[in-house]
C-alpha positions in Angstrom: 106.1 -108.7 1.7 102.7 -106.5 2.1 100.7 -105.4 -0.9 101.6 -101.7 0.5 105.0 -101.6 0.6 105.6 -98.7 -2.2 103.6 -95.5 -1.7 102.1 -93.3 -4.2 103.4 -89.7 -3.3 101.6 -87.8 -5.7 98.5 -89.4 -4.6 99.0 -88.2 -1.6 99.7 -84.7 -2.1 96.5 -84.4 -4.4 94.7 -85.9 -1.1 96.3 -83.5 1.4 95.6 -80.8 -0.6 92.0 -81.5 -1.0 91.9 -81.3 2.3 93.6 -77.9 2.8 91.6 -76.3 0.4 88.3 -77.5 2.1 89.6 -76.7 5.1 90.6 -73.1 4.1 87.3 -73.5 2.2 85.3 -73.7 5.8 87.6 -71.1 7.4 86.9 -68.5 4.7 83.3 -69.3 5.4 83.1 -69.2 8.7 85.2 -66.2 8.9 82.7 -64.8 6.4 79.8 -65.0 8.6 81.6 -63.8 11.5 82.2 -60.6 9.7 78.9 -60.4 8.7 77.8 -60.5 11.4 79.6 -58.3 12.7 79.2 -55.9 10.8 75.6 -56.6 12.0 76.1 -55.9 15.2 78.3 -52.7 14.8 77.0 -51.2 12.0 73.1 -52.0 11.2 72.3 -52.4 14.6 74.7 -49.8 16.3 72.0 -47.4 17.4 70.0 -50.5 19.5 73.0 -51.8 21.1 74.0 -48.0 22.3 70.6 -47.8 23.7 70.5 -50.6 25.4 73.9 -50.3 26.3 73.0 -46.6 27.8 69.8 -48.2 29.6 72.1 -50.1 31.5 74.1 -47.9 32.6 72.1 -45.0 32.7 69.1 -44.1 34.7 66.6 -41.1 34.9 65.4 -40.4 38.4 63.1 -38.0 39.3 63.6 -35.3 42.3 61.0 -35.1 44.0 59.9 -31.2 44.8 60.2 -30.0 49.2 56.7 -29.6 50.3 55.6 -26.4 51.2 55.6 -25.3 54.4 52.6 -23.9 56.7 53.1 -21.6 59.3 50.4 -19.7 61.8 49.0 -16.2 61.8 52.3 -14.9 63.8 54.8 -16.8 61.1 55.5 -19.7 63.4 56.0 -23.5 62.0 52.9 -26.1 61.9 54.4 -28.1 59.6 57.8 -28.8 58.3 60.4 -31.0 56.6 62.8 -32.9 58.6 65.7 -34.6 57.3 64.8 -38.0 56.8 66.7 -41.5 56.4 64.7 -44.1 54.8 66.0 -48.1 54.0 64.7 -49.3 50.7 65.1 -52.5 49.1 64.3 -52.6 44.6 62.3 -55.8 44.6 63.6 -56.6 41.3 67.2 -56.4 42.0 66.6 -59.0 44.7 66.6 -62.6 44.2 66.1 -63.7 47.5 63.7 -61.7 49.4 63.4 -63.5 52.7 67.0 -63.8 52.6 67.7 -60.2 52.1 65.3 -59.6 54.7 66.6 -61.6 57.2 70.1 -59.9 56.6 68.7 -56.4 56.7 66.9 -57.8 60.3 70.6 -58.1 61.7 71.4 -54.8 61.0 68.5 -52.3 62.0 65.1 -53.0 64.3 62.5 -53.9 61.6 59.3 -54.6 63.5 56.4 -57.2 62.5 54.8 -53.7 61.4 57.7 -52.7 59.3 57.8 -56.1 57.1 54.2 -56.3 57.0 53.9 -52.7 55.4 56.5 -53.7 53.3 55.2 -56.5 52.2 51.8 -54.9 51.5 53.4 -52.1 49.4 54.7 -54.8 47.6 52.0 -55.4 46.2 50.4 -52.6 45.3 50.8 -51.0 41.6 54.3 -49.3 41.3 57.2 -48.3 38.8 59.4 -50.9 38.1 62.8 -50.6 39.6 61.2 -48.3 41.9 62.5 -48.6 45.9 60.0 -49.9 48.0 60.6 -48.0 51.7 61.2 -50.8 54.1 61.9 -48.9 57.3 62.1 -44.9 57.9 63.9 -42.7 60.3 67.2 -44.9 60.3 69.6 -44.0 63.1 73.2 -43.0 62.0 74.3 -46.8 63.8 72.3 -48.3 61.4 73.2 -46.2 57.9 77.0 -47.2 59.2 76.4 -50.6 59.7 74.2 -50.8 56.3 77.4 -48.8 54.3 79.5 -51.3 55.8 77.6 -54.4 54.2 76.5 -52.6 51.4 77.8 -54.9 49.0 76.3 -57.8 50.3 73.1 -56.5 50.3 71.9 -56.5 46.6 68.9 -54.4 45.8 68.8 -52.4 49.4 69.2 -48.9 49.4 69.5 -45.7 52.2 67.5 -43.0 50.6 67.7 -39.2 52.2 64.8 -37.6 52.0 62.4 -35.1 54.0 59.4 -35.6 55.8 56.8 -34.1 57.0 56.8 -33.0 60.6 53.9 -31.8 62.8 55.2 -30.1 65.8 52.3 -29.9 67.6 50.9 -33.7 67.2 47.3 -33.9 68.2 46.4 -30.2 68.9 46.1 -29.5 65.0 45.7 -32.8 63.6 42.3 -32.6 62.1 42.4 -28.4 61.1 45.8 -29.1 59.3 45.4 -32.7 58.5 48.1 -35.3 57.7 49.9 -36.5 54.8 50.2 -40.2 53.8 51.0 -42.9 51.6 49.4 -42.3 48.0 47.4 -45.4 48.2 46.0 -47.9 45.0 42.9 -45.6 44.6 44.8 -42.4 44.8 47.3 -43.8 42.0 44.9 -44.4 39.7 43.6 -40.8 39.7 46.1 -38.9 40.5 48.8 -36.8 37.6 52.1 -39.7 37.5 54.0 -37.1 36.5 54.0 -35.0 39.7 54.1 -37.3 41.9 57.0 -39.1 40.1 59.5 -39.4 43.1 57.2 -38.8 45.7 55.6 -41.2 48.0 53.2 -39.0 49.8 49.9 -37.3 49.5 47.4 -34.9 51.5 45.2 -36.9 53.1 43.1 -34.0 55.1 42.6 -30.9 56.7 44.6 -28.0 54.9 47.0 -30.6 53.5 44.6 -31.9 51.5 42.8 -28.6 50.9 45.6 -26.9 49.6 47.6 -29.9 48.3 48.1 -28.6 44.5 49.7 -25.6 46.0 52.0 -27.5 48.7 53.6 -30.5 46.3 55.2 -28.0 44.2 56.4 -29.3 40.8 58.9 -32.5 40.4 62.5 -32.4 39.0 64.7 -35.2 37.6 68.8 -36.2 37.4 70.4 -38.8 35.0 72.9 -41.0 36.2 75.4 -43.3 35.6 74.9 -46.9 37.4 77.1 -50.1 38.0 75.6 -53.0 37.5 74.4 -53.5 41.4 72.3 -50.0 40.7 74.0 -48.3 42.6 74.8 -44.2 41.0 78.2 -44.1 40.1 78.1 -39.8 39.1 75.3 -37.6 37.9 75.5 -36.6 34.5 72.4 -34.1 34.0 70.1 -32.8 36.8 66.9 -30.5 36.3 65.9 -29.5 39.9 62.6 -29.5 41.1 60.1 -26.8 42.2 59.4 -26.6 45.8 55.7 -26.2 46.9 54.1 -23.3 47.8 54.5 -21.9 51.4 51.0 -21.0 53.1 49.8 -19.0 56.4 46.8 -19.7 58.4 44.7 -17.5 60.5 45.4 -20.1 63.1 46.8 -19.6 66.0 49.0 -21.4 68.2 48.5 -20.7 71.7 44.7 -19.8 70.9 44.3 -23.5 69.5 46.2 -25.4 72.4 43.7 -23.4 75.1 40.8 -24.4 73.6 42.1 -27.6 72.6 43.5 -28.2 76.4 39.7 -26.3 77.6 37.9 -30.0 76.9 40.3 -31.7 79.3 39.6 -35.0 77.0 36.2 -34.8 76.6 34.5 -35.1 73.5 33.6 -31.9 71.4 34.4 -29.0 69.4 35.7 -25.8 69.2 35.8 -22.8 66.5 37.2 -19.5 66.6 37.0 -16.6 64.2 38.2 -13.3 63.9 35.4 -11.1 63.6 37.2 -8.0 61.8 38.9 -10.3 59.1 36.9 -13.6 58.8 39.8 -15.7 59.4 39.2 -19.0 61.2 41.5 -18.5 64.2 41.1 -21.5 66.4 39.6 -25.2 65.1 40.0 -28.0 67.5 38.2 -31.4 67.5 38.7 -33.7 70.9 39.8 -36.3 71.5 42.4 -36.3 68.7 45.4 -38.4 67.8 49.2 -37.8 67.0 49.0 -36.7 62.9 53.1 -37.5 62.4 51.9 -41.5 62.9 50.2 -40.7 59.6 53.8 -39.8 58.1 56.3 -42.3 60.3 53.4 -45.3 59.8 50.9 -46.6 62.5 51.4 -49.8 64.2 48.4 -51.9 63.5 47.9 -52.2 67.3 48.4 -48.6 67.9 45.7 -47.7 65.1 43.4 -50.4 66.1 43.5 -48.7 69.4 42.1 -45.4 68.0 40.2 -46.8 65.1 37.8 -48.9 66.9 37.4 -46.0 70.1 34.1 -45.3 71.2 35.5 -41.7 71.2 36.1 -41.6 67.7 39.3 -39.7 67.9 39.7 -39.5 64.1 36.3 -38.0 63.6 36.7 -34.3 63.1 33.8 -32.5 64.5 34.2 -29.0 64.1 33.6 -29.4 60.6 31.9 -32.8 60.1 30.2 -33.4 63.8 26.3 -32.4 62.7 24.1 -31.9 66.1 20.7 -29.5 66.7 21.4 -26.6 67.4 19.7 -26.7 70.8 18.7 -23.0 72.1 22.1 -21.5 70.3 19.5 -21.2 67.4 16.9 -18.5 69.2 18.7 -15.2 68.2 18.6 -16.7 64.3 14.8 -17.2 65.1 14.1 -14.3 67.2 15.8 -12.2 64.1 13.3 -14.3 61.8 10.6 -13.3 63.7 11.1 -9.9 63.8 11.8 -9.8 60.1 8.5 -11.6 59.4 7.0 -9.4 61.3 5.3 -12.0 64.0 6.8 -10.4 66.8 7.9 -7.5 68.5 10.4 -6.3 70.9 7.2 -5.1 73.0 5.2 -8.4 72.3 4.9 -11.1 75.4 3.6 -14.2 75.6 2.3 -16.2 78.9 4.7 -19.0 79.5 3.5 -21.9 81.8 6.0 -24.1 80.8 5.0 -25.6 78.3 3.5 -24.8 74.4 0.4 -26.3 73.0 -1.0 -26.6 69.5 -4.3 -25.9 68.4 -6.4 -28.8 68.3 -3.6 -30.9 69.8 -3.0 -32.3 73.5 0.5 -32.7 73.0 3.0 -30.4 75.1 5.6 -29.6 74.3 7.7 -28.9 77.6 10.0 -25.8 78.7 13.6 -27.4 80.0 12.3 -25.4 83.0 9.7 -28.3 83.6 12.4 -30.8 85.0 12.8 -28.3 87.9 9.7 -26.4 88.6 6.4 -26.1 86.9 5.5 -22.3 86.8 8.0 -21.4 83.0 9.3 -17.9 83.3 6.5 -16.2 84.0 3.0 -14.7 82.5 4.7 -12.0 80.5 7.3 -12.9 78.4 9.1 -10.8 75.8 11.9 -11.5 73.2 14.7 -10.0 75.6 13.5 -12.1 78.6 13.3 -15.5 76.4 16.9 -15.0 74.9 18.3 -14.5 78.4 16.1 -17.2 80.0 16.3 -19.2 77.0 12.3 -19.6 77.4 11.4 -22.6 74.8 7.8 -21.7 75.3 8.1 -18.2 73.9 10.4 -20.2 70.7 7.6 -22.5 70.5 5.3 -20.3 69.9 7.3 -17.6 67.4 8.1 -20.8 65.7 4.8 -21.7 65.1 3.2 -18.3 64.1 6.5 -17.4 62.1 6.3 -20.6 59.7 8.6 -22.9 58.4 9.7 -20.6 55.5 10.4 -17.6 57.3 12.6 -19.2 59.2 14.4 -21.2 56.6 15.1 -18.6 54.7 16.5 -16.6 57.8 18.5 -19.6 58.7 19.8 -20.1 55.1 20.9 -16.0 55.3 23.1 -17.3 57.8 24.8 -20.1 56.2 22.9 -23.0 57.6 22.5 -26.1 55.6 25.3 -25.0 53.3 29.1 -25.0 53.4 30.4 -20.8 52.9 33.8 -21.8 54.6 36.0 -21.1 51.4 39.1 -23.6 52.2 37.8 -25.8 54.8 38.3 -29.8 53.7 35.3 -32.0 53.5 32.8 -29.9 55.7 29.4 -31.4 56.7 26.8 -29.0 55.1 24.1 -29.5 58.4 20.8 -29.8 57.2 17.9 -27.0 57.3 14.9 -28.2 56.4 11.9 -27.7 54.4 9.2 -29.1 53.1 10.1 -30.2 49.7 13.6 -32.0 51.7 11.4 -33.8 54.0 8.5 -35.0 51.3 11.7 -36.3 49.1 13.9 -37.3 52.4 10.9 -39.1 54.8 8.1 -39.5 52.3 5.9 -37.5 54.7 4.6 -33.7 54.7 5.7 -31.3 57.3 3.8 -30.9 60.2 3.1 -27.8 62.3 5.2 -30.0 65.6 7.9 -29.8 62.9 7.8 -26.3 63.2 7.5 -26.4 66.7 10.8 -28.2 67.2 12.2 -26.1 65.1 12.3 -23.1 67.2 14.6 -24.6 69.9 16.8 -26.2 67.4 15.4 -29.5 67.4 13.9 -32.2 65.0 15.8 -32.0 62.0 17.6 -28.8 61.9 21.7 -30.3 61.8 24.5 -27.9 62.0 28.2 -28.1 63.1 30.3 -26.0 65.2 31.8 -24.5 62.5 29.0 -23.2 60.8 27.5 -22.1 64.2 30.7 -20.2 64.9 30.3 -18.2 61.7 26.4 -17.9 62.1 28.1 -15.9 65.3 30.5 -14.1 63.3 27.9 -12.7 61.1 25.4 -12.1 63.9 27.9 -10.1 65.2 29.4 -7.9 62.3 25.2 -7.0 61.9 24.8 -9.5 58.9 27.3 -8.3 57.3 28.9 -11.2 55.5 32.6 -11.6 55.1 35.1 -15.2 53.7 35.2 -17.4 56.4 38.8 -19.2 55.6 41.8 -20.2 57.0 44.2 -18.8 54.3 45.9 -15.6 55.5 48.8 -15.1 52.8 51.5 -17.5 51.0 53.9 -17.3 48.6 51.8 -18.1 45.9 49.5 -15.0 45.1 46.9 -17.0 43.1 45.6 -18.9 46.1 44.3 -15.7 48.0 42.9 -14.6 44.2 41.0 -17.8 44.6 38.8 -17.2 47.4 35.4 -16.8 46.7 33.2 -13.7 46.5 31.7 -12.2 49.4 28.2 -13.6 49.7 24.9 -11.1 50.2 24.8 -9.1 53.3 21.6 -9.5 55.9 19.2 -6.0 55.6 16.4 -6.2 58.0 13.9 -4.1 57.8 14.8 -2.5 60.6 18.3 -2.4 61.5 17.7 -1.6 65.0 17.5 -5.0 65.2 20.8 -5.9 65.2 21.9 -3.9 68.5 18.9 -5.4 70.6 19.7 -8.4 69.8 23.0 -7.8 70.7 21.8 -6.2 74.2 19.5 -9.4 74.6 22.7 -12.2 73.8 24.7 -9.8 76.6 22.1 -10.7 79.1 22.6 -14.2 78.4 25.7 -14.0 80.1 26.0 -10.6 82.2 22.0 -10.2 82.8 20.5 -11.1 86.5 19.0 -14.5 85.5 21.2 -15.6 82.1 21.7 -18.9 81.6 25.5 -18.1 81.6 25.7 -15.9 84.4 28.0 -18.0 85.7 30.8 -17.1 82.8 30.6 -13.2 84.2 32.1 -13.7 87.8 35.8 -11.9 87.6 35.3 -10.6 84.0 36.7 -7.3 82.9 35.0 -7.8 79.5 31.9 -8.5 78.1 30.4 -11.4 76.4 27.4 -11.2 74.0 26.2 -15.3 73.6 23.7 -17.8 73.9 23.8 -21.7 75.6 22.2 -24.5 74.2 21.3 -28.3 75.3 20.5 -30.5 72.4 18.6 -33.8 73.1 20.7 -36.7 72.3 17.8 -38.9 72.2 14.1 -38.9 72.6 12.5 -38.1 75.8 9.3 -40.5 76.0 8.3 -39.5 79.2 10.2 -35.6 80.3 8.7 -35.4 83.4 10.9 -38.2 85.0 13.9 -37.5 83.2 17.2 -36.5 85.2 19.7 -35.8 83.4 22.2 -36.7 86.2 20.8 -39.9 86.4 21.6 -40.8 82.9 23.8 -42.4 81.2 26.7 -40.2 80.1 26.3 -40.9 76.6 22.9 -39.9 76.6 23.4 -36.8 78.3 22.6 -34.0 76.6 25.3 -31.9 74.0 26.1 -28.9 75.8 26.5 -25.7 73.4 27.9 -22.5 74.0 28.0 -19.4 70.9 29.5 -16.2 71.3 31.3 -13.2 71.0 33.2 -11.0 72.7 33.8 -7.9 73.8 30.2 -6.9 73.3 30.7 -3.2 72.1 33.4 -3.8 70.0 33.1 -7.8 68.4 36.2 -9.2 67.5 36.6 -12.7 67.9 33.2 -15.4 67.8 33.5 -18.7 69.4 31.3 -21.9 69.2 31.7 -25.0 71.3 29.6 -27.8 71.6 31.0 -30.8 74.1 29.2 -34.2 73.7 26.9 -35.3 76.6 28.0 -32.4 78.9 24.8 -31.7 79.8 25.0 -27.9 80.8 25.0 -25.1 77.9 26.1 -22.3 80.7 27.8 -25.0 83.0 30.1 -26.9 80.4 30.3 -25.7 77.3 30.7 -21.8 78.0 33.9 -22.4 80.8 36.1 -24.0 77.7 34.7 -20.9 75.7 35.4 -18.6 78.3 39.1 -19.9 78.1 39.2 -19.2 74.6 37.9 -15.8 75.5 40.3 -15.0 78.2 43.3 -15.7 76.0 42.3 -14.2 73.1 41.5 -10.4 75.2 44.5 -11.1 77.3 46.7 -11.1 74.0 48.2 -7.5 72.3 46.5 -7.1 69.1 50.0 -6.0 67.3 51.8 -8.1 68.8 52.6 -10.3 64.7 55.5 -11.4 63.7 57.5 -10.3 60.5 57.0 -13.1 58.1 58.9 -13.7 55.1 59.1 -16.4 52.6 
């Protein structure tokens, strides 16, 4: 027999019920805090959790706004928007990168290029959550194979969009510029809010110029995503404001002659319409593609034209500075007569060559490299335009003063920028005293002077301020807004150009036409320097050639320019206008180491020339935005 062999029932009901009620005890509290906290959750903290919630499953995008488009003077397209496929990838919805990469590989070409950009972006400053372009112009092959695997591919994304198309490549790259990718610098300047949803930025030329005008003003959509990202329905949208549309004086046949006119050599070309002002041809070669600005160079492909001896991306109708060369006389010879130091019946003896008083140096005629007698005993303003005499130059130069003539040459725009929507233009330089005491640390000399009047020494000016030098020349100094703005959509930009600047009184405005007679010589006179430009004309061209010294001459009586080196040839120049008795369109052209004003130089202007009086002056088409 055990000690336990009779129970104690009541014992044990007083035991089990302890334990109930501690259990129930533990239940009640544990319930309790569960419905606390609940009511936590649901009720105190109900407005978080719905945010969050709605951040989840909501997202604002922005819309970004169509650029605005640019057409020429006759309403035809120089740049657009093309429909546009891009592949995107959200970093941080990826956890693999490589991975994800190496999937997208098997289903569309990416290049070295296209990772490497990618990767680069990468790590620039951006939005979070914010699609990174990866590759752009997708084929329709490639967004079908992409939609097919779309749900393998976590954080990767086919974006439509538009961009920006250049239909004529190279011929307008540097007047109209490019757009590109807003880079770190530009992102730390530049309004986040406009450019919220847009990945691109004027980078020059009139994109750049006018590019407040073109982005137009950004929208924005909410939507409802899964939890990949992916937008599951709109629920609001606010739609953006497209950019302004703009018309240029340019012109598109007139820019591909001249452009075509260098047959690849180096130089510049500027065209404007004498009755209006408007800038009607700007050309720069050699030049490159501007769409590889938008689609995304190849680093071997941009190598190529960045490290070119031809500097391809170097505009120089607006930033190329050379002397002026001869093209400068009838802006002296007007100086001269306006000071008073000459006459239209005052001549000179020119032997070939100028010397100072009290100084051996002499300064040589470009006649000297061929034959040693100048242009003759007696030489007058008329004769030296046509001859392009230095000697006679030399001399007004010299007796004229520096001041005279700076202040002449300022009248005309020199040394300063009076284009009103030109991007970046160099200013030239025209010196004085005060520049080179401050500049060189030296005092100007009388030989300064003396360079001076052919456009040597340190007289700078580019073919864009040469070609409205012309312009002005030609309207009789009347002044007028050099742009290339014609109209646009938006009204404000044409109330933005400047004021017209002073007009040109001389003394005696006389003046004016014999100058005029004189610069017609040049090219239709017995013994012009571009007589040759005359043969089988049925106009008339008023203009003037110019060679500018590339380097210094130590010793000009042995120097050939045939035997040179062709890049230290000579810049050919050729300024003009035509038709003589009734200006209407002014033309500068320089071409690098060409040697010959009349001989290289005036044929490409000539071409411009040709076109220009070959085309009906009505013939405009209606354009409408």
């Amino acid at each position: 027999m055990t000690r336990h062999h009779f129970k104690d029932h009541a014992r044990e009901q007083v035991l089990v019920f302890r334990r109930m009620l501690v259990a129930f005890s533990f239940i009640v509290v544990l319930s309790g805090i569960l419905a606390g906290r609940l009511f936590y959750l649901q009720i105190v903290k109900h407005d978080v959790h719905v945010a969050r919630s709605n951040n989840n499953r909501i997202a604002l995008q922005a819309l970004p706004p169509n650029r605005g488009l640019i057409y020429d003077s006759r309403g035809r397209l120089l740049a657009e928007n093309l429909p546009n496929h891009r592949l995107s990838i959200v970093r941080e919805r990826v956890t693999d990168l490589d991975a994800t990469l190496t999937q997208l590989s098997e289903l569309v070409e990416l290049s070295e290029d296209d990772i490497e950009r990618f990767r680069r972006q990468l790590t620039r400053s951006r939005r979070p959550f914010s699609p990174v372009p990866l590759k752009e112009g997708l084929s329709e092959e490639e967004i079908a194979r992409l939609a097919a695997n779309r749900y393998f591919l976590d954080g990767a994304m086919v974006e439509a969009s538009l961009m920006r198309h250049y239909p004529y490549g190279e011929v307008f790259a540097h007047s109209l510029g490019y757009v590109g990718r807003i880079n770190i610098e530009e992102r730390r300047v530049l309004n986040e809010s406009l450019y919220s949803g847009t990945e691109y930025i004027g980078k020059a030329g009139v994109e750049r110029f006018y590019e407040s005008a073109l982005l137009g003003q950004p929208g924005s959509q909410t939507v409802e995503i899964n939890a990949r990202g992916r937008v599951l329905q709109v629920l609001e949208r606010t739609l953006p404001t497209p950019g302004a549309d703009i018309q240029l004086y340019l012109d598109i046949e007139l820019q591909q002659v001249a452009f075509e006119a260098f047959e690849g050599r180096r130089g510049a070309a500027v065209a404007i319409d004498v009755k209006t002002g408007g800038i009607i041809a700007m050309v720069s070669s050699p030049s490159f593609d501007a769409n590889s600005f938008v689609r995304g160079f190849s680093t071997a492909d941009y190598a190529v034209l960045r490290d070119s001896y031809d500097k391809p991306f170097l505009d120089r109708a607006t930033r190329g500075q050379y002397a002026p060369a001869s093209t400068i006389k009838p802006f002296l010879g007007l100086a001269g007569l306006q000071a008073g130091t000459t006459t239209w019946d005052a001549t000179i003896n020119d032997p070939g060559w100028f010397r100072l008083p009290n100084d051996d140096r002499l300064y040589y005629d470009w006649t000297w490299r061929t034959r040693r007698d100048g242009h003759g005993t007696r030489v007058g303003m008329v004769q030296a335009i046509e001859e392009s005499s230095n000697t006679y130059f030399y001399d007004l130069a010299f007796r004229t003063q520096l001041e005279a003539l700076h202040e002449t040459l300022d009248a005309f725009g020199f040394g300063r920028n009076t284009a009103a929507d030109v991007h970046n233009p160099a200013r030239g330089l025209n010196p004085s005293r005060d520049w080179k005491r401050q500049r060189h640390g030296m005092p100007w000399f009388a030989g300064d002077t003396v360079n001076l009047g052919i456009g040597q020494g340190f007289l700078l000016t580019t073919p864009l301020q040469m070609s409205i030098a012309t312009a002005v020349i030609a309207r009789e100094g009347e002044w007028f807004v050099p742009r290339l703005l014609k109209d646009s959509s938006d009204p404000e930009l044409l109330a933005a150009l400047p004021e017209v600047q002073a007009h040109i009184e001389l003394d005696d405005p006389s003046h004016w036409g014999r100058m005029a007679s004189a610069m017609r010589r040049v090219v239709h006179g017995p013994r012009g320097t571009a007589r040759r430009l005359a043969v089988g004309i049925d106009y008339e061209i008023a203009g003037k050639t110019g060679t500018a010294q590339v380097f210094s001459i130590e010793d000009f009586e042995e120097f050939d320019s045939e035997q040179t080196a062709e890049r230290l040839r000579d810049h050919a120049w050729f300024m003009g206008y035509a038709p003589y008795n009734d200006p209407q369109i002014a033309v500068a052209v320089i071409v690098e180491n060409g040697a010959s004003g009349g001989g290289i130089a005036g044929p490409v202007a000539r071409k411009i020339f040709d076109h220009y009086m070959a085309q009906p002056r009505d013939e405009v088409l209606a354009f409408e935005y």
